[in-house]
C-alpha positions in Angstrom: -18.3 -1.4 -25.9 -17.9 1.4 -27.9 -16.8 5.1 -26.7 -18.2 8.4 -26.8 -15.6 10.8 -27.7 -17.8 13.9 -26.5 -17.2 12.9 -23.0 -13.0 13.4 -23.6 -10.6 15.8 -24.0 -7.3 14.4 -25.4 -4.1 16.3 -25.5 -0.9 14.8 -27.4 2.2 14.8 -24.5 5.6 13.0 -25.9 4.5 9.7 -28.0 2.1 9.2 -25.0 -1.3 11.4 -24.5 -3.1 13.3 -21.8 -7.2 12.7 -21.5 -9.3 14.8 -19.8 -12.9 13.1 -18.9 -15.6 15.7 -18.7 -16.9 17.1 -15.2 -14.1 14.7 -13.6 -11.3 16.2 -11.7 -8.3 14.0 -12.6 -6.2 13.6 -15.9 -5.0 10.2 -16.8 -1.8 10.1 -18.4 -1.4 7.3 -21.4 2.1 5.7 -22.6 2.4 5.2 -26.4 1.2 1.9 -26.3 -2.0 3.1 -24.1 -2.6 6.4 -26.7 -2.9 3.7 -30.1 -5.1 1.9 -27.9 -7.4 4.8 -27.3 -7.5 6.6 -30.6 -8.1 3.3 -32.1 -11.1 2.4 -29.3 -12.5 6.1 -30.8 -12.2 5.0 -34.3 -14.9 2.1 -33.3 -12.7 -0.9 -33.7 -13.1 -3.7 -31.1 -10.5 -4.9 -28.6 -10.5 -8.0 -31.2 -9.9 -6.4 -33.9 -7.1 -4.3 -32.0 -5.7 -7.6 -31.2 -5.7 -9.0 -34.2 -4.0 -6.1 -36.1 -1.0 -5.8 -33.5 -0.9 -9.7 -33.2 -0.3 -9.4 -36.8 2.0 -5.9 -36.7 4.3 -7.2 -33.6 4.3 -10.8 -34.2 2.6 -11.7 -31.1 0.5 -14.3 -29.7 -2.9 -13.1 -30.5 -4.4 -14.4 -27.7 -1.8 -13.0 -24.8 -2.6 -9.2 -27.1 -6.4 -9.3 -26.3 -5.8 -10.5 -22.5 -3.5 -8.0 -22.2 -5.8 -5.2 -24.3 -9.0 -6.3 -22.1 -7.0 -6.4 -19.0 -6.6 -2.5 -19.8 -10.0 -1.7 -20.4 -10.6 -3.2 -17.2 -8.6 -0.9 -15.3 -9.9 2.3 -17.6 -13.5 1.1 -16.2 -12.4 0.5 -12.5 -10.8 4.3 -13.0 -13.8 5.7 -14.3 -11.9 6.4 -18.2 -14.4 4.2 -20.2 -17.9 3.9 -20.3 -19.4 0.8 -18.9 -19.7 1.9 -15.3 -20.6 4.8 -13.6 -18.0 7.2 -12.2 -18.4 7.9 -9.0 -19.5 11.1 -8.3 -17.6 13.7 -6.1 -18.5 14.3 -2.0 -21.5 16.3 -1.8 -19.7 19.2 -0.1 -21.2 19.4 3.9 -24.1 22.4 3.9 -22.1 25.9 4.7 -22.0 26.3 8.5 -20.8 29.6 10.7 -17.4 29.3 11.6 -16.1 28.8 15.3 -14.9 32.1 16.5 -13.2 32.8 19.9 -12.3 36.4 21.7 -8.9 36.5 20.7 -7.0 38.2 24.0 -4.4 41.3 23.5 -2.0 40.1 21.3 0.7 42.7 21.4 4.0 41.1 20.2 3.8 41.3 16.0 6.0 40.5 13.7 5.7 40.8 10.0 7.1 38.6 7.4 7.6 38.2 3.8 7.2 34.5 2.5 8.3 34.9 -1.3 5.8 37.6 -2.7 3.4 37.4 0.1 3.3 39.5 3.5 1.7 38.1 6.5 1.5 39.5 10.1 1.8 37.3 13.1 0.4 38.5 16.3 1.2 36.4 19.8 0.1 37.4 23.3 3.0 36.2 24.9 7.0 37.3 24.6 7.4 33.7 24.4 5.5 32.3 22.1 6.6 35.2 19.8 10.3 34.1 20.4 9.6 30.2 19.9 7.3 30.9 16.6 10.2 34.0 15.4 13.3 31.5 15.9 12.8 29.4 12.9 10.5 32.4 11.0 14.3 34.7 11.8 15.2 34.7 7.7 12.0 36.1 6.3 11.3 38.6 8.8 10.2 42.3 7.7 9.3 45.3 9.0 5.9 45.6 9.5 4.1 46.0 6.0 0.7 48.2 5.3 -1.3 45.1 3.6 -0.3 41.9 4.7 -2.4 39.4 2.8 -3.4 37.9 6.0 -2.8 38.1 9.8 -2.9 35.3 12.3 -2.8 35.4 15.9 -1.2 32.8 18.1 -1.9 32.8 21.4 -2.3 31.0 24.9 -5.5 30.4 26.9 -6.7 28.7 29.6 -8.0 25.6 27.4 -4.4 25.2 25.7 -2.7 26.8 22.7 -4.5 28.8 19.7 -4.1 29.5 16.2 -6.5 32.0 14.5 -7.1 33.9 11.7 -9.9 36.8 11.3 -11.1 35.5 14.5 -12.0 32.3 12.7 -10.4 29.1 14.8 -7.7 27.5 12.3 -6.1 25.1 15.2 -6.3 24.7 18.7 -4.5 22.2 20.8 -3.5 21.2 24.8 0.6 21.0 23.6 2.0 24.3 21.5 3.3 21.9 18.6 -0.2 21.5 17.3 -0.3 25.2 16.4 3.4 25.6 15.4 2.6 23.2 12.9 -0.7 24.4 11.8 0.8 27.6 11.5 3.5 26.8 8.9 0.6 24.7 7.4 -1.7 27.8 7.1 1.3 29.7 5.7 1.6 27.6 2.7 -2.2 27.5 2.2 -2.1 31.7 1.9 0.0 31.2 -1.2 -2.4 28.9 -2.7 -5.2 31.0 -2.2 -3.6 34.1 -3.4 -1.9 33.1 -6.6 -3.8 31.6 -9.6 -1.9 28.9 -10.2 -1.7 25.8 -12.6 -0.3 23.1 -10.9 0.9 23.1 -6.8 4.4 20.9 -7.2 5.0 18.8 -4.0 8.3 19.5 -4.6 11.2 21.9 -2.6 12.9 24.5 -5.0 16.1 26.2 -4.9 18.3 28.7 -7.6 21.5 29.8 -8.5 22.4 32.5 -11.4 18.9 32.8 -12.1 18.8 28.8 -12.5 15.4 27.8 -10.5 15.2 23.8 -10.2 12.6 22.2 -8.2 13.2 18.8 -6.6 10.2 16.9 -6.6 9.1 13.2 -5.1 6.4 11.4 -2.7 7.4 11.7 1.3 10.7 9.7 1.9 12.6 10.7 -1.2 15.0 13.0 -0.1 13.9 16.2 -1.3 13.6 18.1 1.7 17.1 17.0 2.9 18.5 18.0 -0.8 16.9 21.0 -0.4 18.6 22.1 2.6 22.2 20.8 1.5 22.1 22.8 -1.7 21.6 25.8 0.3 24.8 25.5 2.1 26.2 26.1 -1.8 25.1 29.0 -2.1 21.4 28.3 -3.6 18.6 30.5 -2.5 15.7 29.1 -1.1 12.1 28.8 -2.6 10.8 26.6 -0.6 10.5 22.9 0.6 7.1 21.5 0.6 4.8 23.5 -2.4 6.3 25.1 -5.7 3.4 27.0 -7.0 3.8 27.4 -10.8 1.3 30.1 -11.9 -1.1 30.3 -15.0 -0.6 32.2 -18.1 2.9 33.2 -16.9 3.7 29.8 -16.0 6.1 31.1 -13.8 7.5 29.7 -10.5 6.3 31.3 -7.2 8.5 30.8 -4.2 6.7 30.1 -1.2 9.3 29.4 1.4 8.9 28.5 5.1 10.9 27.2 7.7 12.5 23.7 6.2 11.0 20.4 8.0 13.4 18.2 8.2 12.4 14.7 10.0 14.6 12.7 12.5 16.1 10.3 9.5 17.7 13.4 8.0 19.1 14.9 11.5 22.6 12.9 11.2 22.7 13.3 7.1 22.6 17.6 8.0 24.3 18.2 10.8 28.0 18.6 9.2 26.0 21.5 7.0 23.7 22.8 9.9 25.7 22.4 13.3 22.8 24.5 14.6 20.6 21.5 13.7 21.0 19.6 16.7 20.1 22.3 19.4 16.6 23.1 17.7 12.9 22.3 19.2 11.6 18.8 18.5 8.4 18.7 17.8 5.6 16.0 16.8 4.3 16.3 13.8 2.2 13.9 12.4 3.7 11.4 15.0 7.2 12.2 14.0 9.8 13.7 15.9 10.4 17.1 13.6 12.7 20.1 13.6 12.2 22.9 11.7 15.1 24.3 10.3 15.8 28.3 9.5 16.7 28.5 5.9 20.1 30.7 5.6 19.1 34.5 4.5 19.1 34.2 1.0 15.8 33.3 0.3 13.8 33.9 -3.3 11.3 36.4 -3.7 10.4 36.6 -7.2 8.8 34.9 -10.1 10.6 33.1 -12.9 10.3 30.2 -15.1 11.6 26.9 -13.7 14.4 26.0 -15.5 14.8 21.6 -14.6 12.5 19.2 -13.0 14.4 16.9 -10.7 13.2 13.5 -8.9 15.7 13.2 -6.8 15.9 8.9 -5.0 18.7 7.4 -2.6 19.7 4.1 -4.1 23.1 3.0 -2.8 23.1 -0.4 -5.1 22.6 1.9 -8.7 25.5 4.2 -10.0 24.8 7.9 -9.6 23.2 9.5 -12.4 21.3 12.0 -13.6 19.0 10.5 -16.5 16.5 12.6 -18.5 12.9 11.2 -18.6 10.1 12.5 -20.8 7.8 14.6 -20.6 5.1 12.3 -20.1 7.0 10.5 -17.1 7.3 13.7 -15.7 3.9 14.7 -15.2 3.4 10.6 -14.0 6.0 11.5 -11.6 4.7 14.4 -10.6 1.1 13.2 -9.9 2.3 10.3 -8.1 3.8 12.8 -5.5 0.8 14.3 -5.0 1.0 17.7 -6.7 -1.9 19.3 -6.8 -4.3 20.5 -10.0 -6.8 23.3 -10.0 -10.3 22.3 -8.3 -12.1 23.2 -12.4 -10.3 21.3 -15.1 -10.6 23.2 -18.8 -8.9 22.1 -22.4 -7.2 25.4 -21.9 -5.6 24.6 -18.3 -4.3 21.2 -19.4 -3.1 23.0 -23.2 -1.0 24.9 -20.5 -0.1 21.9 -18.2 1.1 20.8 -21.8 2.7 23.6 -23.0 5.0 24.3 -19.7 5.9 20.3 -19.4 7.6 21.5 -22.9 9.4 23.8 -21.6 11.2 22.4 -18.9 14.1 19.5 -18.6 12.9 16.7 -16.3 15.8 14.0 -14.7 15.6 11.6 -12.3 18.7 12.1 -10.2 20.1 8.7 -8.5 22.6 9.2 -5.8 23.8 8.1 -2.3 25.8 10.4 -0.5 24.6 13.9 -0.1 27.8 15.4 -1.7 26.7 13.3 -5.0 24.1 14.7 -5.3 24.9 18.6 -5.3 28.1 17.6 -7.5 25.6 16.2 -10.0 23.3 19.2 -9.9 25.9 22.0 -10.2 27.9 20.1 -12.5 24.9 19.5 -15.0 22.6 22.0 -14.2 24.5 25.4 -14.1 
C-alpha cells in the first residue's frame, strides 16, 4: 500500500523526523530507523523490498526485518499516519449554547494581582474568603491595576461556594475547595488565552542570572517538588504547572501561581518550607493538596529558555544529568502532555523545529533533593 505524500508534512529533527498529517491535530515524532522507513515508503518501494535491502545492508534475518517493518505499518495505520484506514475524525463540537449566568452579590473585598505579565482582579464578598483565597495569592499581589485582563468574583451563596467570571458560571460547589481550585485553574487558562503561543510545556520553570530552565515530566515526576526546592536557592519563580513559550519570539512566558504540592512531597519540603505544614489541605482531584506561596521573587518577563530538564527519582541509578536529543525531547515533552496549538501549519512546526534547536534538553536522575539542585547549579549556571 502505497502513500500519498500530499497528505504529509515532514520536517527533519536530529537523525529522526517530524510529520505532520493534513487536517489532523497531532505530530508523530519518528527515530532514524522510523524516518528511512518513511522516505523510503514515499519513494514507492514495498515493505519487501525495504526488507530485503536492510536484510542485505545490516546483515539481518530477512524475514524478522519485514515482521518487524509490517509490524510498524501496523501501528502507523492504528494511529491514523498511513493510508489504509480512515482517521477518525475529531468531536463534532456540541451546538453553541447561552452561558449560565448568576446575580453575582456585592462583592466588595478586591484584590489585584500580577501573574507574570498578566493582571487580574479578584473580587470576594466576604473578608474571609478574600483572606483564605489572598494567603497563598500573598507574593503576586498588586495594587489595583486600570486593565486587568480579566476579573473573577468568588463568592458565597446560599446553594454553596461560587466562582465567576463576566457573570458567566466558571465553578460552583457545596465545599470552598472546589472553587479554590478552579480558581488557580482559571488563572492559568487566562495566560493561554492571552498569549499566542507555540507550545504550552507541562513543565514548572525557575531562573537564576538570567538562566530560565524549565523542568518538565508527566504527574509523579518530581517537578513540582524541584520546583519549589530550587527556589529556596535563590531561583525566581515562573511557575509550576504551564510554561508558555510564545510564537515568533519563541520566548518563555512565566505564568506563576501558587505551587501545588501533593501530600507525597509534604515530608520531602518541609526542612525548606517550615510554613508547609500549617497550610489548608484541600482535595483536589481526590488528593489531599496544599498550595504553597512561592517566596517573593517571582519572574515577570519574557526570555528565551535557556535548558530543558526531565527531571526522575531513581534511587537504584547514579545521579546524572545526561543530554538527550532533540528529538527525545519533543517525545518527552508530548508524553507529558504539553499542549500544541488547536491549527497545526508547516510554519508552526518549522518553529517547534527551530526553538527545539535552540535549547539544551537533559534528563536529570537523582534521589535526594539536595542532588538534584547541586546538579542543576553546578551544570547549568
Amino acid at each position: 500500500m502505497k502513500f500519498n505524500p500530499q497528505l504529509y508534512s515532514q520536517f527533519p529533527l536530529d537523525d529522526g523526523s517530524i510529520i505532520m498529517r493534513q487536517s489532523v491535530r497531532e505530530l508523530f515524532v519518528l527515530n532514524t530507523t522510523g524516518s528511512q522507513l518513511w522516505q523510503q515508503l514515499l519513494e514507492g518501494q514495498t515493505a519487501e523490498q525495504i526488507a530485503s535491502q536492510w536484510a542485505s545492508d545490516y546483515g539481518i534475518q530477512y524475514s524478522q526485518v519485514l515482521q518487524d517493518i509490517q509490524t510498524t505499518l501496523h501501528t502507523w495505520q492504528q494511529q491514523g499516519l498511513r493510508d489504509g484506514i480512515p482517521v477518525p475524525n475529531e468531536p463534532v463540537p456540541a451546538p453553541a449554547t447561552s452561558p449560565h449566568r448568576v446575580a453575582v452579590p456585592p462583592c466588595g473585598y478586591r484584590q489585584d494581582y500580577r501573574l507574570g505579565v498578566f493582571d487580574i482582579t479578584l473580587y470576594c464578598n466576604r473578608k474571609e474568603i478574600a483572606e483564605t483565597v489572598h494567603k497563598p495569592m500573598a507574593a503576586f499581589a498588586v495594587n489595583p491595576v486600570p486593565a486587568p485582563v480579566a476579573c473573577f468574583n468568588l463568592f458565597e451563596a446560599e446553594q454553596g461556594y461560587w466562582l465567576c467570571k463576566d457573570d458567566k458560571i466558571l465553578w460552583q460547589g457545596t465545599v470552598i475547595d472546589t472553587v479554590i481550585n478552579g480558581l488557580f485553574y482559571e488563572l492559568l487558562q487566562v495566560g493561554v488565552s492571552e498569549i499566542d503561543w507555540l507550545v504550552a510545556l507541562h513543565a514548572g520553570a525557575v531562573s537564576k542570572d538570567g538562566t530560565v530552565i524549565a523542568l518538565s515530566g508527566i504527574g509523579g515526576t518530581g517537578k513540582s517538588t524541584l520546583t519549589a526546592a530550587l527556589l529556596s536557592r535563590g531561583f525566581s519563580y515562573w511557575g509550576d504547572d504551564i510554561i508558555l513559550i510564545e510564537q515568533d519570539s519563541l520566548c518563555a512566558v512565566p505564568l506563576p501561581t501558587p505551587m501545588t504540592i501533593k501530600e507525597g512531597s509534604w515530608a520531602l519540603l518541609d526542612g525548606y518550607y517550615p510554613n508547609l505544614r500549617g497550610l489548608p489541605t484541600y482535595q483536589r482531584l481526590g488528593r489531599p493538596t496544599r498550595y504553597l506561596p512561592p517566596p517573593q521573587s517571582v519572574s515577570s518577563s519574557k526570555i528565551p529558555l535557556a535548558y530543558l530538564v526531565f527531571p526522575r527519582v531513581s534511587a537504584t541509578e547514579p545521579a546524572q544529568l545526561r543530554p538527550i536529543s532533540q528529538l527525545e525531547a519533543l517525545q518527552r515533552l508530548l508524553a507529558a502532555n504539553s499542549s500544541l496549538p488547536q491549527t497545526l501549519t508547516p510554519s508552526t512546526v518549522n518553529q517547534l523545529t527551530r526553538w527545539l534547536r535552540t535549547v539544551p534538553a537533559f534528563e536529570l536522575v537523582y534521589h535526594q533533593l539536595e542532588t538534584g539542585m547541586d546538579i542543576i547549579e553546578r551544570e547549568l549556571l
